[in-house]
N, C-alpha and C positions, 0 to 999 in steps of 0.2 A: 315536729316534722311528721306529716303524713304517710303513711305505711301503704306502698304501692303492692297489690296482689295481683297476679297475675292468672288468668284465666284458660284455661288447659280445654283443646279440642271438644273431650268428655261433660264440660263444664260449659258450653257454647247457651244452651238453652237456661239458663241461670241468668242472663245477664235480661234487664227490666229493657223491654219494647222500647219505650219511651230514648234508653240509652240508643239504642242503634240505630233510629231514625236520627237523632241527634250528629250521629258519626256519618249517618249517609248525606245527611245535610252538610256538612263539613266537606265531604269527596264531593258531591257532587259541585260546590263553591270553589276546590281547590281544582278541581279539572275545567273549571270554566263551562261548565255543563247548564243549559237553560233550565234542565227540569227532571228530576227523581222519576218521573214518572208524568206517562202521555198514554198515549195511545199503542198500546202494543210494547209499552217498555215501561218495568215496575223495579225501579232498584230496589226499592222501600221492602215491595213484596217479595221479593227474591232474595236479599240477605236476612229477611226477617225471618222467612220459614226456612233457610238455611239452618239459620241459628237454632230455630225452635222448634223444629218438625224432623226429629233423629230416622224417618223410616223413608222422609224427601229427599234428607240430606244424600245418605246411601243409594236413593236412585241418581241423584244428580250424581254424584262420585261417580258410577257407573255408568252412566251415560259419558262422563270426560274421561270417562279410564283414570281417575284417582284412588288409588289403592287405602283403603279405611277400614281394614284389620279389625284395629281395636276400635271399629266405630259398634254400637248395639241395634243389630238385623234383626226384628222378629221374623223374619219372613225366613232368614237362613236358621235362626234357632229352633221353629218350627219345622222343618226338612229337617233338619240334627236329629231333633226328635221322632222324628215318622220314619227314617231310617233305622235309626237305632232299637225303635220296636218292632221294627220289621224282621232286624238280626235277630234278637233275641227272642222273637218269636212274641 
């Protein structure tokens, strides 16, 4: 029997392109949807670099007001930092 892992928030960018266009084909089949992507609407594109682009992800999150804590911000760990040397001179 095959050993099912499971894929943790942190770990979203790990998972091969190939899988998730596969899985958008599947939603976009089980919603009865004509098409992934047209003109001005890219599912493909937009769970892809969800998954894969951790500084997009964080804008999108904030742009829907989804609180993502433990997501990895360069842009807040840099302010951390430029603060911090500001305190301590």
């Amino acid at each position: 029997m095959e050993e099912n892992w499971l894929i943790h928030s942190n770990e979203l960018h790990l998972i091969e392109t190939s899988e998730i266009h596969k899985a958008i084909e599947k939603m976009i089949d089980r919603l009865g949807i004509a098409a992934g992507s047209t003109n001005g609407f890219d599912l493909y594109k937009v769970i892809e670099t969800y998954f894969k682009d951790l500084d997009k992800r964080h804008q999108i999150n904030k742009l829907l007001r989804i609180p993502d804590k433990n997501t990895y911000h360069a842009e807040e760990i840099i302010e951390e930092e430029i603060i911090k040397n500001e305190i301590n001179g």
